[in-house]
C-alpha positions, 0 to 999 in steps of 0.5 A, a space after each residue: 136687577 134684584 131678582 136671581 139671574 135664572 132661566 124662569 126670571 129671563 121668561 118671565 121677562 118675555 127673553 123669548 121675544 129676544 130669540 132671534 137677536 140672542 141667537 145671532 149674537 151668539 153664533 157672531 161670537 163664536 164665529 168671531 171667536 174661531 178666527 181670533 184662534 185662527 190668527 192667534 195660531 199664525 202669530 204664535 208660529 212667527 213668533 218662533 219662526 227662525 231663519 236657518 243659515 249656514 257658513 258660506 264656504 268654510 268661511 267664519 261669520 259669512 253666512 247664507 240663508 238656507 231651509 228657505 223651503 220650511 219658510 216659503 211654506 209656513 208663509 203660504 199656509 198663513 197667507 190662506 189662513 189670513 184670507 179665510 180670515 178676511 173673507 168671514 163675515 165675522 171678522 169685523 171685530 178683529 179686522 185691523 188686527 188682521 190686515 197688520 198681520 197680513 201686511 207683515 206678511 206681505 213685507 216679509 214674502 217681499 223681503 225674502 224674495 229680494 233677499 234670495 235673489 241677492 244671494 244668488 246672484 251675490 254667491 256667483 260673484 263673490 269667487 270672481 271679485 275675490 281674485 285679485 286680478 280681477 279686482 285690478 281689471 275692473 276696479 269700478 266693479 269691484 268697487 260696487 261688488 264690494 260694497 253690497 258684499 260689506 252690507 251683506 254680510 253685516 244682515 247675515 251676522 245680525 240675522 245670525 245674532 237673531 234670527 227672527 222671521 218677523 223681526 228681520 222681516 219687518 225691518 223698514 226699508 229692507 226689501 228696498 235695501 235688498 232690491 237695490 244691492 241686486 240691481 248693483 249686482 246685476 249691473 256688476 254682473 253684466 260688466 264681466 
């Protein structure tokens, strides 16, 4: 192109033959360029997102998920704000980008629903087997109390070493680790 990139140079090359095709590609570029900010903004929130905790009982270095409220909101808001994205037609383009976060998403919702649901039912057995009578009485028990108690308290700490939405969230197998202390839990439970 050896003349000077003007408005007259473009007519002289018939550009408005082109109108059409210049005026979709342009509004796919914008539209496309709305929802990168749209997913750039959910990433931005998670990247700060952080877990509160709080001392279980006075206790030192055990710890219980709190303020879950401020993080079951934000992931609705972003679960809408990823389906609005989806459901463009423009999302072609960063398509991928958008189901890897809406996966991580999921995973957390899954991790922290497990994750309340052993907590609960983990602060209505910890007073009960740490009595020692009881300990005695039901050994098997206490036993499998014991050991989701260890494991437990071992998330909480590193949970309260960073306490990263996405980083605890997005650990492999989490919700699966959380879902199978609860059964043992329930179990535990049911043998009182």
């Amino acid at each position: 192109w050896s003349q000077p990139f003007t408005l007259g140079a473009l007519m002289q090359k018939n550009i408005m033959q082109f109108k059409d095709d210049i005026q979709r590609i342009s509004t796919e570029a914008t539209q496309e360029s709305v929802l990168e900010e749209m997913l750039s903004k959910v990433k931005a929130s998670w990247a700060e997102a952080e877990f509160q905790l709080a001392n279980f009982k006075e206790q030192k270095d055990v710890y219980i998920l709190t303020g879950v409220d401020d993080v079951q909101a934000m992931l609705d808001e972003s679960m809408m704000t990823i389906g609005t994205i989806l459901a463009s037609r423009y999302v072609g383009g960063i398509r991928g980008e958008v189901e890897k976060m809406e996966t991580a998403l999921k995973t957390l919702q899954s991790v922290l629903d497990e994750w309340l649901a052993v907590q609960k039912n983990w602060m209505y057995l910890e007073p009960i087997f740490s009595a020692p009578d009881i300990q005695r009485q039901l050994p098997a028990e206490a036993k499998m109390f014991a050991d989701v108690d260890k494991g437990l308290k071992n998330v909480l700490k590193k949970v309260s070493e960073n306490p990263n939405c996405m980083r605890v969230g997005g650990l492999p197998g989490q919700a699966d680790i959380f879902s199978s202390w609860n059964m043992t839990l329930e179990n535990t439970q049911k043998q009182l």
